[in-house]
N, CA, C and O atoms as a DFTB+ gen file, in Angstrom:
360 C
 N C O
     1  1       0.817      -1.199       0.000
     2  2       0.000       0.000       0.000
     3  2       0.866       1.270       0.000
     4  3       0.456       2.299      -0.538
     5  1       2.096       1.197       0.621
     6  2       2.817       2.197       1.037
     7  2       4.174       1.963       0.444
     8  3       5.134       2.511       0.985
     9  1       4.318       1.367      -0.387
    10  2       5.775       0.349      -1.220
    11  2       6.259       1.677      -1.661
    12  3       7.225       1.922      -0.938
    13  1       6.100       2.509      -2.363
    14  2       6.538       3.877      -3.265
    15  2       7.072       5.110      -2.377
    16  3       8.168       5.670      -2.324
    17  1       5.744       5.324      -1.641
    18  2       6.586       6.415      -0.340
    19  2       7.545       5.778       0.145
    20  3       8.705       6.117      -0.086
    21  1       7.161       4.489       1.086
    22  2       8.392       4.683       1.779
    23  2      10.186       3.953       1.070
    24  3      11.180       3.654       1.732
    25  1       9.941       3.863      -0.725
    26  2      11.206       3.837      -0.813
    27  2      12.131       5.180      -0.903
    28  3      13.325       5.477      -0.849
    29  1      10.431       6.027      -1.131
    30  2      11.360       7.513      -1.525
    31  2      11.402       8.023      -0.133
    32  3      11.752       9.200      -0.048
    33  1      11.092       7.334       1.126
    34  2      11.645       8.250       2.339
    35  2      12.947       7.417       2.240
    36  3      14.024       7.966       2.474
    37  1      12.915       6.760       2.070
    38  2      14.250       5.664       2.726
    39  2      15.532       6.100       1.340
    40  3      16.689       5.685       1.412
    41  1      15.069       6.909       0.256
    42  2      16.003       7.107      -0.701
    43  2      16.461       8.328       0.138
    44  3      17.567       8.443       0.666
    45  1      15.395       9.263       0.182
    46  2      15.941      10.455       0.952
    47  2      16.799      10.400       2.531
    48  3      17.633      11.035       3.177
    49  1      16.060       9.339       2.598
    50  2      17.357       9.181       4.295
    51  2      18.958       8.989       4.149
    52  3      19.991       9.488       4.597
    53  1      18.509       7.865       3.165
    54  2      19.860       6.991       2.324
    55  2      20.801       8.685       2.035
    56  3      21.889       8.783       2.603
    57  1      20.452       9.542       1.421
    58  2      21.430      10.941       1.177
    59  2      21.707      11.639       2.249
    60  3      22.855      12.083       2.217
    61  1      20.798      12.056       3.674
    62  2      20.866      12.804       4.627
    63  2      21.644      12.029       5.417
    64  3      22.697      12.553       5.780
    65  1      21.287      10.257       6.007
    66  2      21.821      10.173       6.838
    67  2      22.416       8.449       6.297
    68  3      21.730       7.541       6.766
    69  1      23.136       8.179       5.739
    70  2      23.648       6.674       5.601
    71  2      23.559       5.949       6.975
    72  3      23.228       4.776       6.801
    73  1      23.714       6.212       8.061
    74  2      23.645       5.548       8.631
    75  2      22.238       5.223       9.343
    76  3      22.214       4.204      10.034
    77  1      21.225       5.886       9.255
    78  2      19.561       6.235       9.724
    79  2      19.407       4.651      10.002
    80  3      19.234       4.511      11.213
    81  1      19.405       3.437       9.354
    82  2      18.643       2.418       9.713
    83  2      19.020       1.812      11.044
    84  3      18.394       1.145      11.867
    85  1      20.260       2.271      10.975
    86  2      20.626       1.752      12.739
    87  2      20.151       2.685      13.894
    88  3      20.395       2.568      15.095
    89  1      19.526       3.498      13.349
    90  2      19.358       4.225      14.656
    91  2      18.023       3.772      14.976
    92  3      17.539       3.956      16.093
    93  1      17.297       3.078      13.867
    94  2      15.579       2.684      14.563
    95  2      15.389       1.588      15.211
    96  3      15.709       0.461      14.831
    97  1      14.694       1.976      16.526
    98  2      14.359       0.789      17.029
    99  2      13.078       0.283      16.913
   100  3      12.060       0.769      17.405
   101  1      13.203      -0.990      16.056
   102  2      11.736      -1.286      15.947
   103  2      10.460      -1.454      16.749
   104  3       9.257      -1.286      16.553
   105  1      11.283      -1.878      17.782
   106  2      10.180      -2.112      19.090
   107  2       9.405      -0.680      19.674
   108  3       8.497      -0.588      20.500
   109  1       9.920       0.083      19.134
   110  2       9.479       1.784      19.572
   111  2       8.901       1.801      18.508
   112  3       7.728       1.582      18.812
   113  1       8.978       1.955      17.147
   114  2       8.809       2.617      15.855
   115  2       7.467       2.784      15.802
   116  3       6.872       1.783      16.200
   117  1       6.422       4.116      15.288
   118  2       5.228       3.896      15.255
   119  2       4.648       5.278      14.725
   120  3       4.290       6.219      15.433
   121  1       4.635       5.233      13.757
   122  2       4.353       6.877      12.697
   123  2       3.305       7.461      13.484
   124  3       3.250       8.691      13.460
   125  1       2.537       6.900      14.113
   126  2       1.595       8.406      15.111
   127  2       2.444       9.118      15.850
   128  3       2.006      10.247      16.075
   129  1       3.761       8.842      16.438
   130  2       4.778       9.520      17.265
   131  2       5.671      10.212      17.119
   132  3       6.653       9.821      16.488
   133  1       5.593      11.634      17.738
   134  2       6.678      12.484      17.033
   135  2       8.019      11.690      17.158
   136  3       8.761      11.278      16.267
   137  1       8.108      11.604      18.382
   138  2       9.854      10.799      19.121
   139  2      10.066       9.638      18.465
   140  3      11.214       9.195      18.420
   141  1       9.092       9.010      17.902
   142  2       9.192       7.548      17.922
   143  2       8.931       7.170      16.601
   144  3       9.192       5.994      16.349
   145  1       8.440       7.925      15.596
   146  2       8.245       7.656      13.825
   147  2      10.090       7.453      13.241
   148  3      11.094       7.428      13.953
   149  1      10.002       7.351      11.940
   150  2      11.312       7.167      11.320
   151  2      11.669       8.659      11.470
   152  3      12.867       8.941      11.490
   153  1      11.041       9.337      11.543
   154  2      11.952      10.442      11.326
   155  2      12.300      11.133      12.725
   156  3      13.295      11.844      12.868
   157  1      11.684      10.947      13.407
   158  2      11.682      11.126      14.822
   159  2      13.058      10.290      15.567
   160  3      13.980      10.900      16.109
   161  1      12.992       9.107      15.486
   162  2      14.087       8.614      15.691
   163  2      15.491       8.413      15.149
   164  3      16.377       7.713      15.641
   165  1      15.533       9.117      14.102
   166  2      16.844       9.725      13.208
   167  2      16.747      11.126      14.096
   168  3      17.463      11.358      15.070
   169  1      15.824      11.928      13.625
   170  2      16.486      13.032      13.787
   171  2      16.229      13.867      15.085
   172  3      16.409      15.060      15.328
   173  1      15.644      12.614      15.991
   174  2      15.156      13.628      17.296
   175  2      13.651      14.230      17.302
   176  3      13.353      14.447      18.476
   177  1      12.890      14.482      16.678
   178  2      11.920      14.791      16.900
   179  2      11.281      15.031      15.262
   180  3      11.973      15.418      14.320
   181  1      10.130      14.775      15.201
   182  2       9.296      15.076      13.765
   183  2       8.696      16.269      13.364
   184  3       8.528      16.512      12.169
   185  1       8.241      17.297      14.550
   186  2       7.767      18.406      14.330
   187  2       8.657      19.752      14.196
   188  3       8.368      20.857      13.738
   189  1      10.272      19.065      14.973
   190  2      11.022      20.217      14.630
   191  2      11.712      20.186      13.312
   192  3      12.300      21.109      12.749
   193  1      11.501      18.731      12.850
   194  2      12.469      18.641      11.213
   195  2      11.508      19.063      10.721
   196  3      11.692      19.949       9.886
   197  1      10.488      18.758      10.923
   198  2       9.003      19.212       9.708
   199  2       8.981      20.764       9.640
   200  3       8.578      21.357       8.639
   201  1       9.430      21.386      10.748
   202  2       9.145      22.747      10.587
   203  2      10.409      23.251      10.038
   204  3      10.280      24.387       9.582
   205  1      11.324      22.873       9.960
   206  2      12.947      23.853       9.302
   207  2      12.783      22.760       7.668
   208  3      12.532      23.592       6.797
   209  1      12.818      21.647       7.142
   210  2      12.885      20.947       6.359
   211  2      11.956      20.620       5.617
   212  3      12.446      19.880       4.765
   213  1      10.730      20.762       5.419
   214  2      10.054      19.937       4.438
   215  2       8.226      20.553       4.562
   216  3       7.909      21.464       5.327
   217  1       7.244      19.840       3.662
   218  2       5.872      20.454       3.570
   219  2       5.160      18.983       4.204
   220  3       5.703      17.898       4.406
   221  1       3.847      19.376       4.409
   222  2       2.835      17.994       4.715
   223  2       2.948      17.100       3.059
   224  3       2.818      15.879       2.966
   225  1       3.181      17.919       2.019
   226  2       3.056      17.339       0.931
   227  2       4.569      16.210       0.674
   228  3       4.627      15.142       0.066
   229  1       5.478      16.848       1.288
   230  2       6.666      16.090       1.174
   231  2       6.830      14.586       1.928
   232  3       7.386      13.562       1.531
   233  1       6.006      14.931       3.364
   234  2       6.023      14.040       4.197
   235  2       4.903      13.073       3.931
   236  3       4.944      12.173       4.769
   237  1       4.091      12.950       3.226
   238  2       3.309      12.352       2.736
   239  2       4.229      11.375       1.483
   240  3       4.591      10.202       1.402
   241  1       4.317      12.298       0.835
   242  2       5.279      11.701      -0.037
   243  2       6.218      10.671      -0.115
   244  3       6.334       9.787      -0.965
   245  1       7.126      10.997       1.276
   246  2       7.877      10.591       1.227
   247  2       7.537       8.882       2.433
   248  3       8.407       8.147       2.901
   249  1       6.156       8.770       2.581
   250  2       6.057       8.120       3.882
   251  2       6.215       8.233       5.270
   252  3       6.288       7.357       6.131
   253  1       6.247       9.193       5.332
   254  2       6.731       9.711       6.797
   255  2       5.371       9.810       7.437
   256  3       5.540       9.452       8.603
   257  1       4.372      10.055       7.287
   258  2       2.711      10.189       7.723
   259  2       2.047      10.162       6.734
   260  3       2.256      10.498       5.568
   261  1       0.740       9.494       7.558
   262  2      -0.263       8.791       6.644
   263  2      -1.537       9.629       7.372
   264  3      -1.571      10.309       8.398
   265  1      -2.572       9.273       6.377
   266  2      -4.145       9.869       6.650
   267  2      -4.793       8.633       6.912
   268  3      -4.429       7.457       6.941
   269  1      -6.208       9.439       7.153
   270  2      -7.040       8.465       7.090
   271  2      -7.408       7.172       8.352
   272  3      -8.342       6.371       8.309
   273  1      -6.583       7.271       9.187
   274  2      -6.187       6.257      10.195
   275  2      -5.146       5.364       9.618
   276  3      -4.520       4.880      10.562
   277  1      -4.694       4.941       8.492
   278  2      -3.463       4.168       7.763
   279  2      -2.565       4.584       8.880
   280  3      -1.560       3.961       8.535
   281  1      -2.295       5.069       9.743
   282  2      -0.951       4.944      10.660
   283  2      -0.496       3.653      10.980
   284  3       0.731       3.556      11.012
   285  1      -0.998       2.854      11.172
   286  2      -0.897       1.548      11.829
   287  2      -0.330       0.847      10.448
   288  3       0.834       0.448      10.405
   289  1      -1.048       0.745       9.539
   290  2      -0.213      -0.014       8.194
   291  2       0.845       0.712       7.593
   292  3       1.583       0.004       6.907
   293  1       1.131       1.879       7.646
   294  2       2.346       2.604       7.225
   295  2       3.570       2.185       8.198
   296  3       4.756       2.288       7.885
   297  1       3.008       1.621       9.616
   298  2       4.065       1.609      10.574
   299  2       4.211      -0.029       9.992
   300  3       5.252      -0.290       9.390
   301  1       3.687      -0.586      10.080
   302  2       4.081      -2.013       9.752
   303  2       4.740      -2.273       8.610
   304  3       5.506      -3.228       8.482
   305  1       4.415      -1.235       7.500
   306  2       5.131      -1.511       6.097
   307  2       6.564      -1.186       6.482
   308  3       7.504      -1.941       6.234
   309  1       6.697       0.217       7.229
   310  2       8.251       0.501       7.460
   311  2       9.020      -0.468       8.560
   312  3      10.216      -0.510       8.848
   313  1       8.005      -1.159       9.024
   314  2       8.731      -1.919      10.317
   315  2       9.408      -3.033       9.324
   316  3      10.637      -2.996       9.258
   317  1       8.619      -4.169       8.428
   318  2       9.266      -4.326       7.231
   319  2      10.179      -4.437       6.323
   320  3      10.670      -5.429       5.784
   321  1      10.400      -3.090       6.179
   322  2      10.929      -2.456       5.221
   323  2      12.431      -2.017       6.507
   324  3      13.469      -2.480       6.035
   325  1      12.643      -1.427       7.627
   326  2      13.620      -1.918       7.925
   327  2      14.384      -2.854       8.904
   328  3      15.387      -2.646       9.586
   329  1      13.556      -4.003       8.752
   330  2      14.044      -5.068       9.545
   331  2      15.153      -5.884       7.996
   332  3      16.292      -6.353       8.012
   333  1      14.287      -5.750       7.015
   334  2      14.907      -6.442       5.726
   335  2      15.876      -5.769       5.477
   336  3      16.795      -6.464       5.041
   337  1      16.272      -3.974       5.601
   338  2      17.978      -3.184       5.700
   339  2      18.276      -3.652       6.583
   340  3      19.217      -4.383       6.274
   341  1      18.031      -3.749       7.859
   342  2      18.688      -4.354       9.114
   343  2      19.250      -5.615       8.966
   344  3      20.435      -5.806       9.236
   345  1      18.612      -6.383       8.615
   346  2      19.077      -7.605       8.278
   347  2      20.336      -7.964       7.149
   348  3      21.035      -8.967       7.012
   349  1      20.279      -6.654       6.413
   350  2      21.153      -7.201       5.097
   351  2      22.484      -6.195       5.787
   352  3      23.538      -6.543       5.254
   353  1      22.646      -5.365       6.538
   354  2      23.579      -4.878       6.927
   355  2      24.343      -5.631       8.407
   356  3      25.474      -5.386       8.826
   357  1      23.420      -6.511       8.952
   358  2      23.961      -7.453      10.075
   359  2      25.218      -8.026       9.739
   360  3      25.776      -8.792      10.524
């Protein structure tokens, strides 16, 4: 459902931060949370990167938040999505 955003968040991380997949902990991870979404846990918080860095349109875009109530399947697609980087960088 979410296959496209979140390769283009994870392309855009891949340039900002190479190392981003180690910093998530899956057992926390959970896109309703500022502290605790992918971007939250790279960069410390979601509302202060959202406000110096990027639009609702970007973050949508890019997978970072979802509508609709989809929070819960956006978090599972990225949980996913980096247990399978996690795994290939072990």
């Amino acid at each position: 459902m979410f296959e496209t955003e979140i390769k283009r968040g994870a392309a855009y991380l891949d340039r900002v931060d190479p190392e981003w997949v180690k910093k998530i902990d899956l057992d926390l991870l959970s896109i309703n949370d500022p502290k605790d979404c992918v971007v939250g846990q790279v960069f410390g918080d979601f509302w202060e990167w959202m406000g110096y860095y990027t639009s609702w349109e970007t973050v949508h875009e890019h997978g970072f938040a979802a509508e609709n109530g989809d929070h819960p399947q956006l978090t599972k697609e990225w949980k996913e999505f980096i247990r399978e980087r996690q795994s290939e960088q072990a």
